[in-house]
RODO-2510 file (C-alpha; in nm, 4 decimals, decimal comma):
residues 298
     n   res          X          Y          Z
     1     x     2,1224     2,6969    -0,4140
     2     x     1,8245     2,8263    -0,6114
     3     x     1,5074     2,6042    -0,6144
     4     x     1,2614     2,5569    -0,8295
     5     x     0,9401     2,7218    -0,7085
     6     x     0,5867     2,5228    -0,6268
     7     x     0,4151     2,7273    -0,9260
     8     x     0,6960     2,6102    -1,1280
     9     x     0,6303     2,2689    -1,0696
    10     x     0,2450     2,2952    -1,0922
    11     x     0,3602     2,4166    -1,4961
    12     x     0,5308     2,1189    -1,5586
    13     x     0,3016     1,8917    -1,4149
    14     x    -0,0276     2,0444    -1,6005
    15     x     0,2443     2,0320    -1,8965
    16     x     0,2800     1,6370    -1,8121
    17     x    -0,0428     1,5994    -1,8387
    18     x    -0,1786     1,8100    -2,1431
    19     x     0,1558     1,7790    -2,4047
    20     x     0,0029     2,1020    -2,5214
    21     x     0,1066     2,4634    -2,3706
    22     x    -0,1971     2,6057    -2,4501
    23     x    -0,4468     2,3631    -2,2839
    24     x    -0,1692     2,3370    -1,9845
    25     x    -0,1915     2,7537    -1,9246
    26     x    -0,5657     2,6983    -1,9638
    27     x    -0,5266     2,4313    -1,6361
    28     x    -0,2917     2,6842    -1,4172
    29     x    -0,5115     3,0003    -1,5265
    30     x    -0,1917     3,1569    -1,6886
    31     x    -0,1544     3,2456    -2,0211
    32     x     0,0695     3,0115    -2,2142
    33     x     0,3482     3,2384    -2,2624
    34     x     0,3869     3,2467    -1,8743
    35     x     0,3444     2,9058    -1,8788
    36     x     0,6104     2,8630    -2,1306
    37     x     0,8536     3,1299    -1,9778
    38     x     0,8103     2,9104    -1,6204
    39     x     0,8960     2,6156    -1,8136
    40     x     1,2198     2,7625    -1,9501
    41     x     1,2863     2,9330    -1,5607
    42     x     1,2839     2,5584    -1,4656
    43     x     1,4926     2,4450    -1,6974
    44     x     1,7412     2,6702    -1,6173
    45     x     1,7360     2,5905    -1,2273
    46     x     1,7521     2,2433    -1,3114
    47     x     2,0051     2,2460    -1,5772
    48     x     1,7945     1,9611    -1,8313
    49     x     1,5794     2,0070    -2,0822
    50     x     1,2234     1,9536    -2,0111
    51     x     1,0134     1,8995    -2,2674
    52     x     1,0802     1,9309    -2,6725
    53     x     0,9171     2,2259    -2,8372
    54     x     0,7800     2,1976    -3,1945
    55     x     0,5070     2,4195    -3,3559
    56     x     0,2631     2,1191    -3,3463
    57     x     0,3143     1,9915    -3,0285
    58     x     0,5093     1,9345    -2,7417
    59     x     0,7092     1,6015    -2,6325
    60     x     0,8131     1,5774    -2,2822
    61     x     1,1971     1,4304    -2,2425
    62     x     1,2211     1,1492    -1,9957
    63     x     1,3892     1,3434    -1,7113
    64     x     1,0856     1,5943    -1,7917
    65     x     0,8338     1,3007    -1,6750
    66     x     1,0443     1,1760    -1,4144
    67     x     1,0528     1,4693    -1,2528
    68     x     0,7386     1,5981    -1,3391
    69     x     0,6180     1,2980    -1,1112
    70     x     0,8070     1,4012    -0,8426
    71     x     0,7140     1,7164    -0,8527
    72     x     0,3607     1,5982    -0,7890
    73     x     0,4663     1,4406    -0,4544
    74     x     0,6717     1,7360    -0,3601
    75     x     0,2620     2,0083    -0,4323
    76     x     0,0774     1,6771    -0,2521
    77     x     0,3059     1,7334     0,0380
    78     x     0,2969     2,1671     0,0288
    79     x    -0,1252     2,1228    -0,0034
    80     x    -0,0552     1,8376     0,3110
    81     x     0,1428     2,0959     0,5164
    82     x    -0,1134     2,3810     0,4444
    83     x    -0,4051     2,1210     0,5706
    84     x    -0,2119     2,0405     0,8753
    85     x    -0,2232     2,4213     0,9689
    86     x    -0,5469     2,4543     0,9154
    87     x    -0,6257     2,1656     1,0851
    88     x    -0,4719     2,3019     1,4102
    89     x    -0,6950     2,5847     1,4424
    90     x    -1,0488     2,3347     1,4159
    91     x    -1,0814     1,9976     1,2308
    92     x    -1,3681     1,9577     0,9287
    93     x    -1,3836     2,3250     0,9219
    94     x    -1,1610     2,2819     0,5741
    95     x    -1,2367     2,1376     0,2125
    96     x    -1,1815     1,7613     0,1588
    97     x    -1,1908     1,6123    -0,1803
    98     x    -1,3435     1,2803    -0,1128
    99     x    -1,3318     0,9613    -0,3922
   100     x    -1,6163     0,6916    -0,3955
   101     x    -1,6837     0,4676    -0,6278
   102     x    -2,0653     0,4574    -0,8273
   103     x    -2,2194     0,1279    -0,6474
   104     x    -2,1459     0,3001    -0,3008
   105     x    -2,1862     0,7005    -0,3668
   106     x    -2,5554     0,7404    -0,4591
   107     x    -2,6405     0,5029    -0,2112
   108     x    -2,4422     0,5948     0,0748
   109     x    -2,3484     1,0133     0,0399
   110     x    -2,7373     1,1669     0,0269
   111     x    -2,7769     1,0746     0,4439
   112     x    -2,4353     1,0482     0,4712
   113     x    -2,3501     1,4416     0,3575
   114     x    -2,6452     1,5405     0,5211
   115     x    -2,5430     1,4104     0,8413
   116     x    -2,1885     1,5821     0,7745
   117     x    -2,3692     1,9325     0,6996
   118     x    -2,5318     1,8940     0,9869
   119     x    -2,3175     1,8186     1,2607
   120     x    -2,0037     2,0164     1,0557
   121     x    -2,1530     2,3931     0,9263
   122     x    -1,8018     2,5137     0,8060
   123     x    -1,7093     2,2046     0,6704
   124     x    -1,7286     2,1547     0,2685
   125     x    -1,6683     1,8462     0,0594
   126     x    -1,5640     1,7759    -0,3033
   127     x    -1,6729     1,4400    -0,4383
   128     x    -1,5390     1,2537    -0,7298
   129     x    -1,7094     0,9272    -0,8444
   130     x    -1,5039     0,7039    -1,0501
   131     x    -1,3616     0,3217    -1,0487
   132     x    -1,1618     0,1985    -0,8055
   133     x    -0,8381     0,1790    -0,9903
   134     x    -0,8830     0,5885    -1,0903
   135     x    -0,9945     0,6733    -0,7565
   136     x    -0,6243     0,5242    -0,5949
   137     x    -0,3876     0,6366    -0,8835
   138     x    -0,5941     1,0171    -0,7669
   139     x    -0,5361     0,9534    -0,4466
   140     x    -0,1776     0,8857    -0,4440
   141     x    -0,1139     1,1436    -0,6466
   142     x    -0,2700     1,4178    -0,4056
   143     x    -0,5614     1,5114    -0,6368
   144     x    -0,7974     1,3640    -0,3412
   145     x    -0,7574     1,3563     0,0084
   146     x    -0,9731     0,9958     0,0560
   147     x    -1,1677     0,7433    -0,0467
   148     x    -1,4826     0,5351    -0,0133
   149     x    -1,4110     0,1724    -0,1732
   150     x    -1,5275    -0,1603    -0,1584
   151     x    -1,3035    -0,4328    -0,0341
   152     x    -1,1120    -0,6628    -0,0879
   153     x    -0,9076    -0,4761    -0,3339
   154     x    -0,5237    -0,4341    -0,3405
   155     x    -0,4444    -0,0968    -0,2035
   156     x    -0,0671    -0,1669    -0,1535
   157     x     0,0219     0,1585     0,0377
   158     x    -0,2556     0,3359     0,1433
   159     x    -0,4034     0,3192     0,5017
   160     x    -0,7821     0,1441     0,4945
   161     x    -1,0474     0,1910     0,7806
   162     x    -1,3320    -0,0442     0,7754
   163     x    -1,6654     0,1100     0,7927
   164     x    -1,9068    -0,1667     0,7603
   165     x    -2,0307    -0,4899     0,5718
   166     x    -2,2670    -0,4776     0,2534
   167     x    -2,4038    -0,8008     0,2499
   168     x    -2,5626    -0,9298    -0,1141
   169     x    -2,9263    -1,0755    -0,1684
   170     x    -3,0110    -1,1998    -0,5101
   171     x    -3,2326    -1,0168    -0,7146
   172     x    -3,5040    -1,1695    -0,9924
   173     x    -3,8012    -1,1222    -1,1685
   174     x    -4,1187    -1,1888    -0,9382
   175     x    -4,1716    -1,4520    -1,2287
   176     x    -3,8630    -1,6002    -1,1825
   177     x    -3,8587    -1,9796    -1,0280
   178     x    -3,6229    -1,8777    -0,7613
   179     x    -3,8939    -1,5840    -0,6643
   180     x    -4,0794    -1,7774    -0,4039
   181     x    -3,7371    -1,9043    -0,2094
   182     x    -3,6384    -1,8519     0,1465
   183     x    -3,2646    -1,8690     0,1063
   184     x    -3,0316    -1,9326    -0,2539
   185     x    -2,8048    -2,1639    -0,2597
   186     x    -2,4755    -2,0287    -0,4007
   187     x    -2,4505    -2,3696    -0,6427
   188     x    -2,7971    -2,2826    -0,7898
   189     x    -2,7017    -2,0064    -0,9374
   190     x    -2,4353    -2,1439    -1,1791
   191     x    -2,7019    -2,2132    -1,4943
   192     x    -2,8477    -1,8998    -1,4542
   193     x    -2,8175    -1,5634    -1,6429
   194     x    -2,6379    -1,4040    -1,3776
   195     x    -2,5991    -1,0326    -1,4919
   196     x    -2,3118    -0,8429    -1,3768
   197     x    -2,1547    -0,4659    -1,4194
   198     x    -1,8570    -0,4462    -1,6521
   199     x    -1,5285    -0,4795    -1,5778
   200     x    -1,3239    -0,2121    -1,4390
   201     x    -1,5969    -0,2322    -1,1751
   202     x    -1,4895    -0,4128    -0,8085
   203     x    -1,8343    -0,4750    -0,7301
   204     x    -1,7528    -0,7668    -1,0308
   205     x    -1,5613    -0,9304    -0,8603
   206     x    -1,7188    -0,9255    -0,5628
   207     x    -2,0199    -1,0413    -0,7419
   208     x    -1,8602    -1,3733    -0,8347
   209     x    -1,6659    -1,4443    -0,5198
   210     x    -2,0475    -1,4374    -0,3432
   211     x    -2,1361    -1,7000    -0,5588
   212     x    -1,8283    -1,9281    -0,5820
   213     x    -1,8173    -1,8820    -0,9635
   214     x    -1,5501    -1,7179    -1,1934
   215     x    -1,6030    -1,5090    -1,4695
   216     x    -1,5794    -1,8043    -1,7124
   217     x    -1,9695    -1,9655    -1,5611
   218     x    -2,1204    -1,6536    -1,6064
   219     x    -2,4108    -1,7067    -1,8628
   220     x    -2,5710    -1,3664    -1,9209
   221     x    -2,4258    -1,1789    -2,2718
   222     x    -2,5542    -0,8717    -2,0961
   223     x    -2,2640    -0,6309    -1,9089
   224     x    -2,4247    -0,2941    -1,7381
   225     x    -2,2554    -0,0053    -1,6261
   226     x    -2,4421     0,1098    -1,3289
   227     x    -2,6379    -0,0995    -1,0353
   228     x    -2,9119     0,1121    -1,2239
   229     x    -2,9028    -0,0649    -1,5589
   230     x    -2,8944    -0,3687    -1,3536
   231     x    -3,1868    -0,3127    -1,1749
   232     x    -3,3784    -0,2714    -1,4832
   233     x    -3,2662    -0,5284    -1,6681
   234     x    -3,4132    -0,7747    -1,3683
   235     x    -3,7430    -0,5534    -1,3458
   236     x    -3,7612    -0,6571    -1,7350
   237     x    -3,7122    -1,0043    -1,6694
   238     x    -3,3801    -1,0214    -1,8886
   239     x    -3,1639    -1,2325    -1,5871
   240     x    -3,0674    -1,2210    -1,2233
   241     x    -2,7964    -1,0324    -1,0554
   242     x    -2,6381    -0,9909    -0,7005
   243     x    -2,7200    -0,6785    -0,5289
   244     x    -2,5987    -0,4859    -0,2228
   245     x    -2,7954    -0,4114     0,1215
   246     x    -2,6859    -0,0382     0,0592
   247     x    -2,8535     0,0203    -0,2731
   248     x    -3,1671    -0,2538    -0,1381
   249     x    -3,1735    -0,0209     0,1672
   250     x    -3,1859     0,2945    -0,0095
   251     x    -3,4945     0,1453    -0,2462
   252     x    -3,3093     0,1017    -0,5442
   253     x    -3,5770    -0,1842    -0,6457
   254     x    -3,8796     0,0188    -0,4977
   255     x    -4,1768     0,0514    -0,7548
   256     x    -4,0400    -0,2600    -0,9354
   257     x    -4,0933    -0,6382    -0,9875
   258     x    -3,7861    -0,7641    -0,8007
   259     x    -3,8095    -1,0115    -0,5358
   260     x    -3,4803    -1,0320    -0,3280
   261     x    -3,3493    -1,3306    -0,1599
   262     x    -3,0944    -1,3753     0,0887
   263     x    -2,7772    -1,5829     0,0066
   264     x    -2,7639    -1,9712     0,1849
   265     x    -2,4104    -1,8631     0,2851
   266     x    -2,4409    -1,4877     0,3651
   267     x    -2,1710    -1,2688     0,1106
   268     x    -2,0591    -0,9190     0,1542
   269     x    -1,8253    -0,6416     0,0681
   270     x    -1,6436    -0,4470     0,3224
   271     x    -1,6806    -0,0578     0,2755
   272     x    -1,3695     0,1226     0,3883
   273     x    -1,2548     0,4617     0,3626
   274     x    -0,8819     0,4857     0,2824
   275     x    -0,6252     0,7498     0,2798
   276     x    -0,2544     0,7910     0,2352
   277     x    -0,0489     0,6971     0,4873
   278     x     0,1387     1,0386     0,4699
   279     x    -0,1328     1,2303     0,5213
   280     x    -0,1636     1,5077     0,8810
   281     x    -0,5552     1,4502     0,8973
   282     x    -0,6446     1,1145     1,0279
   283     x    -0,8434     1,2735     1,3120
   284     x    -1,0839     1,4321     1,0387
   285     x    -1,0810     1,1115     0,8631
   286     x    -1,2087     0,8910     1,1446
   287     x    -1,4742     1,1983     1,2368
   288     x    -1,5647     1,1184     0,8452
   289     x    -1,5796     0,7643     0,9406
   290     x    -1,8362     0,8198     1,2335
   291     x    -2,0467     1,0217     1,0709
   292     x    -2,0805     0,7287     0,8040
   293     x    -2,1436     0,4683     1,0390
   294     x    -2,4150     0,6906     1,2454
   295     x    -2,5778     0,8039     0,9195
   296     x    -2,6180     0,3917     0,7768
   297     x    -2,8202     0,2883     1,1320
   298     x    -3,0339     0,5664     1,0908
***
């Protein structure tokens, strides 16, 4: 029986993806008439057309897609198998594309990497900083290897190793009434402008759990993007907001006019790393892990 080969499959998922030959060639670093003559190679294995050609554009049929998913388990598996050798020879002497999402990476990777560089020469590491939800959808679909995330979060399938807990303080202007406490009550904070990041972002969610409120006693009009933003919108004395030990630890509010308060009833996060449960390199993964944990009691 004649199968389909692994660059085949890599053209019809980039042609998934793109709906455009041109820009799909452009991903594989083919021209698009080998693109397009691996397409119709395909088709002719598989006996089904792929994808509808027009002059304008391209419309992928539904077995296309179907099995243009597929195919991406079947290259996540062939780029598994080729880590698994390599990881025979010496583990973290290899690439690893590692996901974390932005209230964790700035905060966490500069000592963390360091640490990695370090102790690992040979070893070299992609990162990609995005949500949560984007992060898992890459993951599962073999475009990353792992994952830094803040939990609790749904990650159905996936395998999840804690690291550690990132425990929130409130944050306010040094004007603020609250400035001068020991501890916050979590029920004092429901009439004020709590600020929080937008949503999309985990670290919401977590956010409002610490305080025993739901999205609908929030009172600030103001959404930000980044702990950043957050930071100074407190520093300008526009409301108050929740933030992590790792960004308070890695002076996120230094040089400002933030006074930080600890929570009556400690809240945290829990920082895992998490992986696929598929995957051949859990030793590397829990060497990642250590490395993490040293670098944060630094």
């Amino acid at each position: 029986m004649l199968l389909p080969s692994l660059r085949q499959l890599e053209y019809l998922i980039a042609l998934a993806e793109r709906q455009h030959f041109g820009q799909a060639a452009e991903q594989c670093h083919v021209t698009p008439s080998t693109l397009s003559a691996g397409i119709r190679d395909l088709e002719d294995i598989l006996g089904v057309a792929l994808a509808e050609r027009t002059k304008r554009q391209v419309v992928m049929t539904a077995i296309g897609m179907d099995i243009a998913q597929r195919a991406r388990i079947l290259i996540r598996d062939a780029s598994d198998l080729m880590t698994l050798a390599a990881a025979n020879h010496a583990p973290m002497t290899g690439i690893m594309r590692l996901g974390v999402i932005p209230t964790i990476g700035p905060y966490l990777l500069p000592k963390s990497m360091t640490s990695l560089k370090q102790r690992y020469p040979d070893f070299q590491m992609y990162l990609d900083e995005e949500i949560t939800t984007s992060l898992l959808n890459k993951l599962r679909d073999g475009k990353l290897d792992a994952a830094i995330i803040a939990l609790p979060f749904d990650t159905e399938d996936l395998e999840v190793m804690h690291l550690f807990k990132d425990e929130f303080q409130f944050a306010c202007h040094h004007s603020h009434p609250f400035s001068s406490k020991k501890k916050i009550r979590q029920n004092e904070l429901k009439g004020e402008p709590l600020m929080l990041l937008k949503e999309g972002h985990c670290m919401r969610g977590h956010a409002l759990s610490a305080c025993s409120l739901g999205d609908y006693q929030t009172r600030a009009q103001f959404e930000a993007s980044s702990l950043s933003t957050l930071v100074m919108m407190v520093d300008a004395g526009l409301g108050v907001t929740l933030l992590p030990e790792l960004a308070i630890n890695a002076q996120a509010t230094a040089s400002t006019k933030i006074c930080l308060c600890p929570l009556e009833n400690p809240a945290s996060r829990d920082i895992g790393l998490v992986w696929r449960a598929s995957t051949s390199r859990r030793q590397e993964f829990k060497m990642l892990a250590e490395t993490i944990i040293e670098s944060i009691t630094l």
